[in-house]
C-alpha positions in Angstrom: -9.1 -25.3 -21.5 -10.3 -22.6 -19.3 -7.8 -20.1 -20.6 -9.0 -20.9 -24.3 -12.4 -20.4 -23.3 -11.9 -16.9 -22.1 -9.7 -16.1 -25.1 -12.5 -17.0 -27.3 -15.1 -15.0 -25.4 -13.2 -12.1 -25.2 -12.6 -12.1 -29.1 -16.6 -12.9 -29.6 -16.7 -9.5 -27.3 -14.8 -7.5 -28.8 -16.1 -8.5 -32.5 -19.7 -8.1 -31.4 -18.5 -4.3 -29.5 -16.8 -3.1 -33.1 -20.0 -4.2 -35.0 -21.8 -2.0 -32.4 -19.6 1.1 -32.8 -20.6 0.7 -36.2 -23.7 0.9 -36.3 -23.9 3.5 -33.5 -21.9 5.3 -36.1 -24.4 4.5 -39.1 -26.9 6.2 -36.6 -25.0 9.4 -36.6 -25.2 9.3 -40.0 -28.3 9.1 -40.9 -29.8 10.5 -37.8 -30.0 14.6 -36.7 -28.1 13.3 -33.2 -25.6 15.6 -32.1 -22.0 14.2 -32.6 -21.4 15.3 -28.6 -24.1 12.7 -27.5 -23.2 10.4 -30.7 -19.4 10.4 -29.1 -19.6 11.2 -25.4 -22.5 9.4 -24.3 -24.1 6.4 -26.9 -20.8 5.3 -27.8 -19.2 5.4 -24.9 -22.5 3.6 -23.5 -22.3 0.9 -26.0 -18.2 0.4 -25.6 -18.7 0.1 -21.8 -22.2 -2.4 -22.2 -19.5 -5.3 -21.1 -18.8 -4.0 -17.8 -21.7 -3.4 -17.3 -23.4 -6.6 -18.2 -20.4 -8.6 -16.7 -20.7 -7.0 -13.3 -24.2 -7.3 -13.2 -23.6 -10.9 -13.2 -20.9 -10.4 -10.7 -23.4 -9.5 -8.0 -26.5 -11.8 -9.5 -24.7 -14.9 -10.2 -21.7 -14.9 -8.5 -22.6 -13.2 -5.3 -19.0 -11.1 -6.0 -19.2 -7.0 -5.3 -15.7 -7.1 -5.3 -15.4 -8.5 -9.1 -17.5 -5.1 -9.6 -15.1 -2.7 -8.4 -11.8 -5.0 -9.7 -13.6 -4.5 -13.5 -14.8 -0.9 -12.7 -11.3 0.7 -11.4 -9.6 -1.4 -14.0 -11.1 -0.7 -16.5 -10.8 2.7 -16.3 -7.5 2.6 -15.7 -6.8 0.4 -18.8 -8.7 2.9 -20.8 -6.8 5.2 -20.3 -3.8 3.7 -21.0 -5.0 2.9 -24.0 -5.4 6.8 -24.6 -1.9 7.0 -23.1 -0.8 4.7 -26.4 -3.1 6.6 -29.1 -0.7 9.5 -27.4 2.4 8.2 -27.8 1.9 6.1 -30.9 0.1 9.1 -33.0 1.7 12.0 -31.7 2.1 14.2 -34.4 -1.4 13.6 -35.1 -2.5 14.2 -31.4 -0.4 17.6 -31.5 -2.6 18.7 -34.3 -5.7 17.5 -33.3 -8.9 19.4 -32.3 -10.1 18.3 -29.1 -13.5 19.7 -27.7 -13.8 22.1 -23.6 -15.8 19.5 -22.8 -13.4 16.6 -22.5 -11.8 19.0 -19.4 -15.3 18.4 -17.4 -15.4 15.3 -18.1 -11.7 14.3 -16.3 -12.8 16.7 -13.4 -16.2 14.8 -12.8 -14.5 11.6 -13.2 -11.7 12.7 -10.6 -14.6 13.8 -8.2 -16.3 10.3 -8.7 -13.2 8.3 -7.9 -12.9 10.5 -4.4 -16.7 9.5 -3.8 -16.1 6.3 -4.4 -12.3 6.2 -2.1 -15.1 7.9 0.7 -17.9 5.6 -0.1 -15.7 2.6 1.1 -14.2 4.8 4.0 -17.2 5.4 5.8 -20.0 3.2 3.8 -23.1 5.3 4.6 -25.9 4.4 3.3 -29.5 5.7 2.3 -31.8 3.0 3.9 -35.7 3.5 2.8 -37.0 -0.1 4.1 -37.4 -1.2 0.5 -34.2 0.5 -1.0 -30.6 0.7 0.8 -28.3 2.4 -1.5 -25.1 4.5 -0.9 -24.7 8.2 -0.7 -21.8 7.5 -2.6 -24.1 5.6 -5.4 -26.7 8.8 -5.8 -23.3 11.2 -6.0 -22.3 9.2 -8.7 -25.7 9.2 -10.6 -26.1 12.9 -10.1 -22.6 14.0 -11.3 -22.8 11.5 -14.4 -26.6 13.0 -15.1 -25.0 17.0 -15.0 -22.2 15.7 -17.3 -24.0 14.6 -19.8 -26.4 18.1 -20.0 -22.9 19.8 -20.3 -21.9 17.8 -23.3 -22.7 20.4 -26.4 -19.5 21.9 -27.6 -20.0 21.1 -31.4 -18.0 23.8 -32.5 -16.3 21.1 -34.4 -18.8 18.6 -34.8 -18.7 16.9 -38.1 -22.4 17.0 -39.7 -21.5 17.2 -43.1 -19.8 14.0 -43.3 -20.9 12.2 -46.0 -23.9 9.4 -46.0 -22.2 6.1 -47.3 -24.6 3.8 -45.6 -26.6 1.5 -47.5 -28.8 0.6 -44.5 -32.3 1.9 -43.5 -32.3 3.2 -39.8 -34.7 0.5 -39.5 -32.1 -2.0 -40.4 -29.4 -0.1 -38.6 -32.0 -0.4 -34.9 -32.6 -4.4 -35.4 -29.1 -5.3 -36.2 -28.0 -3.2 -33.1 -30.2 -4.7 -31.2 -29.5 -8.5 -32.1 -25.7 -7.6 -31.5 -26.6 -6.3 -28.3 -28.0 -9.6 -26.9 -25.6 -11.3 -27.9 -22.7 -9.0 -26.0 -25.0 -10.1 -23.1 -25.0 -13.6 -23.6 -21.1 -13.5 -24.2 -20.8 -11.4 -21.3 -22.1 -13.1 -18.9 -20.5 -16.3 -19.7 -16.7 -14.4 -20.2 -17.9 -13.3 -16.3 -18.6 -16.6 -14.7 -15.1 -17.7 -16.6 -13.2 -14.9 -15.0 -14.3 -16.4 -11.8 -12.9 -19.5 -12.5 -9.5 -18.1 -13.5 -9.3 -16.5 -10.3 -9.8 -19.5 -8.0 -7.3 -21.1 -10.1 -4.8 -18.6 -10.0 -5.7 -17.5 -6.5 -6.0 -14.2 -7.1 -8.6 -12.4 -5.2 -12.0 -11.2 -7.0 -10.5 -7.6 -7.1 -7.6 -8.0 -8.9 -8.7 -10.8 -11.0 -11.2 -8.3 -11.8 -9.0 -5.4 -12.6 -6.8 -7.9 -14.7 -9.2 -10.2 -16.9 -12.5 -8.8 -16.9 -10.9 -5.0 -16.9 -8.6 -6.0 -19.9 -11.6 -8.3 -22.1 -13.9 -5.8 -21.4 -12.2 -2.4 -22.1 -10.9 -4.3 -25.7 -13.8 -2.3 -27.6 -12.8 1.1 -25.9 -9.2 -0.5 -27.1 -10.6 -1.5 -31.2 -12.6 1.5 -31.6 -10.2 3.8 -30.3 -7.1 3.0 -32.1 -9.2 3.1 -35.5 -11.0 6.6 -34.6 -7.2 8.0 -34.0 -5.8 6.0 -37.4 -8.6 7.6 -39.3 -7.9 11.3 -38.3 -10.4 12.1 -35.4 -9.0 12.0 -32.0 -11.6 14.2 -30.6 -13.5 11.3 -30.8 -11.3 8.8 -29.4 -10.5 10.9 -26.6 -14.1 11.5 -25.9 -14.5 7.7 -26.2 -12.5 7.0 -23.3 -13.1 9.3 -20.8 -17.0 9.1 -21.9 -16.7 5.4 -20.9 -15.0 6.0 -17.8 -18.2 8.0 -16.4 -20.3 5.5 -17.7 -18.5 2.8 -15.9 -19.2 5.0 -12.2 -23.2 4.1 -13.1 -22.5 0.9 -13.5 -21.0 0.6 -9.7 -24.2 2.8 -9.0 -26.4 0.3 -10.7 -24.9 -2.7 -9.1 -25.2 -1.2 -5.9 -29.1 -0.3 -6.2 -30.0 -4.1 -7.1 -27.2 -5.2 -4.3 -29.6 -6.3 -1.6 -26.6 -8.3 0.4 -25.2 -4.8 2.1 -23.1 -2.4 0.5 -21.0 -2.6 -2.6 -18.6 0.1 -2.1 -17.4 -2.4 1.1 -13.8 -1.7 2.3 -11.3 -3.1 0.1 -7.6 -2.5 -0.1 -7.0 -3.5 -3.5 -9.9 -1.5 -4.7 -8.3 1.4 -2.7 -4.8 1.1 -4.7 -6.8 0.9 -8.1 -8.9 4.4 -7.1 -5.7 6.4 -6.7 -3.8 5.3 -9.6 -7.0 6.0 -11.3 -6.6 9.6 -9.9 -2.9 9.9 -10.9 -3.6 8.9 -14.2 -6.5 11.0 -15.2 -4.9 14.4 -13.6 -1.7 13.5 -16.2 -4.5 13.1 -18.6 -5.5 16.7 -18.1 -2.1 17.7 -18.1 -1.9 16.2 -22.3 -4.6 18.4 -22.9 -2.6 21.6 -22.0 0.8 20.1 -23.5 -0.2 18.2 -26.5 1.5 21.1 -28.8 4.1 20.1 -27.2 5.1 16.2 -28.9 7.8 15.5 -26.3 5.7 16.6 -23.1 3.0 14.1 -25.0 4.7 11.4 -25.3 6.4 11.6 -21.7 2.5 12.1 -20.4 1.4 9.1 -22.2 4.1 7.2 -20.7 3.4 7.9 -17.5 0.0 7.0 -18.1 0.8 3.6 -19.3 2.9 3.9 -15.7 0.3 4.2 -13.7 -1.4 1.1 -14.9 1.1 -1.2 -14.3 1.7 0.2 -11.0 -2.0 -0.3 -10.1 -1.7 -4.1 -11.0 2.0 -4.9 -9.4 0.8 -2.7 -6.4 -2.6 -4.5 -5.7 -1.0 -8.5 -6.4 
């Protein structure tokens, strides 16, 4: 029963994520937004709202900081497996494909993050102000995520005269996108509390229960939306996608950790440890498909080792 429940929330999340994506899109459309912060920054926002609601509830409902960096890490490492698969699956197309400077800042902040967060747990110092105790590592993380985003303007490519095939006001578009939100936080937080239970049954421990079931259901929109952005022609945008989500998943630690009032989220943690450097591993080879991708073979061997890393992470931290 308790594997049909999470089955069922994880569809109801990932259905409520793609009607998101959609109307994020509709937004671009009939909004002057910049495709950069259309791609890079709302939609990776609304792909990663999961993680971020479901480790929210980690820490207020469960009392689990460790279910927080198990969906963080994995996450991330799952998304970019998935961009490992777009790779290897559409390689022709990702050989032709345009992809924009900025996704090469990107990987490099989100390397430097995952070395703040490795030293966050090392040495766990913290900023304590009486009514605030929050980690250097946590205000590292805000501040690199904050500069990313201002460096996010490369629309040398950027699509504005795509054509306006929306039949609904922006009006219309704001209300629906707000319902569906609320209810990706209802499902959310319910698909967290299950996770929880699948772990004490299995026996796993709250990291790598996270990385596996609330990493995997909650990187499935990053999965939907990516796959059809890459079938439809645009792999800037699926690239930008995943990596944009990434970042956005480092706040959410930060987040987690400013509300934390039990100690220190970035707490010493093995598994956690072995999740952060296959991270690593995986995003450098995904820098190195940026310089090969004319290259089909070199691709397809680089997205294979991505999907290689991810595995590793999981058989490495059981």
């Amino acid at each position: 029963m308790i594997y049909l429940q999470y089955l069922v929330l994880a569809s109801l999340v990932v259905i409520l994520s793609i009607f998101l994506s959609k109307y994020v899109d509709a937004l671009d459309k009939k909004t002057n937004l910049s495709g950069a912060f259309i791609g890079g920054v709302l939609l990776a926002a609304v792909t990663s709202l999961p993680e971020f609601i479901t480790s929210l509830t980690a820490i207020f409902a469960l009392n689990q900081p460790s279910l927080v960096q198990g969906n963080v890490f994995g996450s991330n490492i799952f998304n970019l497996t998935i961009l490992g698969a777009c790779i290897i699956l559409f390689s022709k197309k990702f050989k032709e494909a345009y992809l924009s400077k900025s996704h090469l800042l990107t990987s490099i902040f989100t390397i430097i993050i995952f070395v703040i967060c490795l030293l966050g747990m090392k040495y766990n110092y913290s900023l304590n102000l009486g009514f605030l105790n929050v980690s250097y590592a946590s205000i590292g993380i805000l501040i690199l995520y904050i500069i990313n985003i201002t460096k996010m303007n490369d629309s040398s490519s950027d699509s504005s005269d795509e054509e306006d095939n929306v039949n609904l006001t922006v009006k219309q578009i704001i209300a629906r996108f707000i319902l569906c939100s609320v209810l990706l936080v209802v499902f959310s937080m319910l698909l967290t509390q299950v996770t929880d239970k699948l772990n004490a049954q299995l026996g796993l421990g709250a990291t790598v229960g996270g990385a596996i079931f609330l990493g995997i259901a909650t990187s499935l929109p990053e999965l939907t939306s990516s796959f059809n952005l890459v079938r439809l022609g645009n792999f800037n945008a699926s690239f930008g996608n995943v990596i944009g989500s990434n970042l956005f998943n480092f706040t959410i630690l930060a987040i987690g950790d400013i509300f934390y009032s039990k100690g220190n989220i970035f707490s010493p943690d093995k598994q956690a440890n072995n999740l952060i450097i296959w991270g690593i591993i995986a995003t450098f080879i995904v820098i190195g498909t940026l310089y090969t991708k004319k290259n089909q073979k070199s691709s397809i061997f680089l997205g294979a080792l991505i999907i290689a890393c991810y595995i590793a992470s999981i058989l490495f931290s059981l």
